[in-house]
C-alpha positions in Angstrom: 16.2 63.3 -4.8 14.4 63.2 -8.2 14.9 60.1 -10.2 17.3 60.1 -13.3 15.3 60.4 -16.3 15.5 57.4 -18.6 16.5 55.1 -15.6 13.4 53.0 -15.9 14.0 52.6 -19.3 17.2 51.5 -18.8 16.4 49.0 -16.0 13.5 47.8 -18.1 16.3 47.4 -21.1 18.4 45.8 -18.5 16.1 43.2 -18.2 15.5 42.3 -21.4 19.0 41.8 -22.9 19.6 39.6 -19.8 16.6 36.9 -20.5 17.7 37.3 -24.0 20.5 34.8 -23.7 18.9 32.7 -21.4 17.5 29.6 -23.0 13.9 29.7 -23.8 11.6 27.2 -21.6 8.6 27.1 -23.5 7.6 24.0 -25.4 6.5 24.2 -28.7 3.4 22.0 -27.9 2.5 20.4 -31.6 6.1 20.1 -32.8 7.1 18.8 -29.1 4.9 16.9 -27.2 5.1 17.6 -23.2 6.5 15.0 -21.3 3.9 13.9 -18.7 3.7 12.5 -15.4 3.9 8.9 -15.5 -0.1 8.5 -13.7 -1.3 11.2 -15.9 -5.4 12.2 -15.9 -6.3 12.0 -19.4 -8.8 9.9 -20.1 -11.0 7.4 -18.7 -10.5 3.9 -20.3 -12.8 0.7 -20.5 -11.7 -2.8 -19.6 -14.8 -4.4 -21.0 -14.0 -7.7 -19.9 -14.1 -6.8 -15.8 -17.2 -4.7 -16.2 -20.0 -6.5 -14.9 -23.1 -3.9 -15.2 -23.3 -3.1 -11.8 -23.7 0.2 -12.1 -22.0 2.2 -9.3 -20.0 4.0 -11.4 -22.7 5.8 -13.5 -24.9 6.3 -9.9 -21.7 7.7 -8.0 -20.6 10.5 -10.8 -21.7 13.4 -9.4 -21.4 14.9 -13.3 -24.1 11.8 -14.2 -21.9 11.7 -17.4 -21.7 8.1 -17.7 -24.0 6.1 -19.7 -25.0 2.3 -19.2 -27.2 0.0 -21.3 -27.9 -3.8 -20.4 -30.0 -6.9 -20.6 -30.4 -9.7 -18.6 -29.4 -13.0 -20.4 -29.9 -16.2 -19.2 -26.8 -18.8 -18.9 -27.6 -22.9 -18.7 -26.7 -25.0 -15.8 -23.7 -25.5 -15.0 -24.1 -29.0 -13.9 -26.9 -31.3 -14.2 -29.6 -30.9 -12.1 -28.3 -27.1 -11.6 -30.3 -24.1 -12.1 -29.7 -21.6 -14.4 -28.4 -18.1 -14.0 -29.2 -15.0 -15.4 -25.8 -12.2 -15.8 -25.9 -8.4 -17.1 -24.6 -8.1 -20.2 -23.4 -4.6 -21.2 -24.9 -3.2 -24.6 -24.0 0.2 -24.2 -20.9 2.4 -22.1 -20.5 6.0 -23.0 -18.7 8.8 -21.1 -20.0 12.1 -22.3 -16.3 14.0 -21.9 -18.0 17.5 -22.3 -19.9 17.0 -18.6 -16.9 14.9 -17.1 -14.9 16.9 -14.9 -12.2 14.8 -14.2 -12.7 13.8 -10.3 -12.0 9.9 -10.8 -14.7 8.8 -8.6 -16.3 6.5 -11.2 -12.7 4.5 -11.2 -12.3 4.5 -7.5 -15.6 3.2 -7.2 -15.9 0.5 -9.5 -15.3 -3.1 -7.2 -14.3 -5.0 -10.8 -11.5 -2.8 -11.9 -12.9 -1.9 -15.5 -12.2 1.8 -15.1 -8.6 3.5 -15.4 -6.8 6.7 -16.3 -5.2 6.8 -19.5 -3.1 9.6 -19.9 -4.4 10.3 -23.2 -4.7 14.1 -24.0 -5.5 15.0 -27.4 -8.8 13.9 -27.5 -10.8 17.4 -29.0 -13.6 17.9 -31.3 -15.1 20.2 -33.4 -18.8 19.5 -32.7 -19.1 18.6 -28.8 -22.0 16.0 -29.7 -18.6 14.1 -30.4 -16.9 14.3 -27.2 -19.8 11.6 -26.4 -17.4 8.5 -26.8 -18.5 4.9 -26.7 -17.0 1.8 -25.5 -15.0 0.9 -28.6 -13.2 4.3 -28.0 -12.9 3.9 -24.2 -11.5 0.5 -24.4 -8.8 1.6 -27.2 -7.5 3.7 -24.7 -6.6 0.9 -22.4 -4.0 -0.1 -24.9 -2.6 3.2 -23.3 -3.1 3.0 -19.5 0.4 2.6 -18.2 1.4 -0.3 -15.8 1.1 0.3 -11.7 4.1 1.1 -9.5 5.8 -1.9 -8.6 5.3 -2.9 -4.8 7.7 -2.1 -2.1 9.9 -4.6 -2.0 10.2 -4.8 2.2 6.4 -4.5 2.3 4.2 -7.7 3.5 3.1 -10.7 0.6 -0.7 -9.8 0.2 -2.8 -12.4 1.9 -4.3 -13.7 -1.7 -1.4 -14.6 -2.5 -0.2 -16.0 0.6 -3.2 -18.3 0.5 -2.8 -19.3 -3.2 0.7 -20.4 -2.3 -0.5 -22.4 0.5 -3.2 -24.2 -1.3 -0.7 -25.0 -3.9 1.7 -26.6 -1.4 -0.9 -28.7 -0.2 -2.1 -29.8 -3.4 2.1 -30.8 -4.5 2.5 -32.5 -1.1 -0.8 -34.9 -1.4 -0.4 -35.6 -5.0 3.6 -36.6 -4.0 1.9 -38.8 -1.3 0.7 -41.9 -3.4 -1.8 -43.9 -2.7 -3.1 -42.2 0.3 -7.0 -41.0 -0.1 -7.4 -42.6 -3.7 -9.0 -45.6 -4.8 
């Protein structure tokens, strides 16, 4: 049997008058902005304050995208009769975005919790010299780094805070205790 001629045409109209009164999915992406997952990759942001200049997370990117300057500075004594201590202190932190591909490791490495995903987006350049960005940018994009889960509520008190509780207890019961172990 020989097709009708004109049926594919028809089917093919067919088509198109149905998805015609469908309502559109696509999101007009400047006007709307997409509505993200709530642990998003975007970005990598710097919390300056936890860094410590160790350096694993620049040795463990495979992309070696990340950038780390320091000097050695030399802090006094603590008490007399102490000796002094020498710390890192970070000069420079740059994360060249044009190499970076995204994999996380430099967050899951770093011990001190400086690292975390913003989920930042619109971060593009003209000139890719500029995707180069420096601490000052990496740690305004903390400001957007969204807060973690909350915990299970049936799951088990983590031990540091178990401890800290117990200390504290022992601390309220000897200082309710007067007299004892004072002078």
């Amino acid at each position: 049997m020989a097709p009708i001629p004109g049926s594919g045409l028809a089917k093919g109209l067919a088509v198109t008058l149905r998805t015609m009164t469908r309502k559109t999915v696509t999101e007009q992406y400047p006007d709307t902005l997409p509505e993200l997952p709530p642990r998003t990759r975007g970005v990598i942001g710097l919390f300056e304050e936890n860094c410590t200049v160790c350096m694993l997370c620049a040795r463990e990117c495979p992309d070696w995208c990340i950038y780390i300057d320091s000097h050695k500075e030399t802090v006094p004594a603590a008490a007399p009769g102490g000796r002094e201590r020498s710390r890192n202190v970070l000069d420079r932190f740059a994360i060249d975005f044009s190499l970076c591909m995204y994999c996380g490791i430099c967050i899951e490495v770093c011990p001190f919790d400086a690292l975390f995903w913003s989920p930042e987006f619109e971060y593009a350049e003209t000139d890719i010299r500029d995707l180069t960005h420096e601490r000052d940018k990496l740690r305004e994009w903390m400001w957007t780094v969204p807060a973690p889960p909350a915990l299970d509520p049936g799951a088990e008190e983590p031990k540091e805070i178990a401890a800290a509780r117990k200390t504290a207890e022992k601390l309220a019961a000897a200082q309710a205790q007067p007299g004892e172990g004072t002078s």
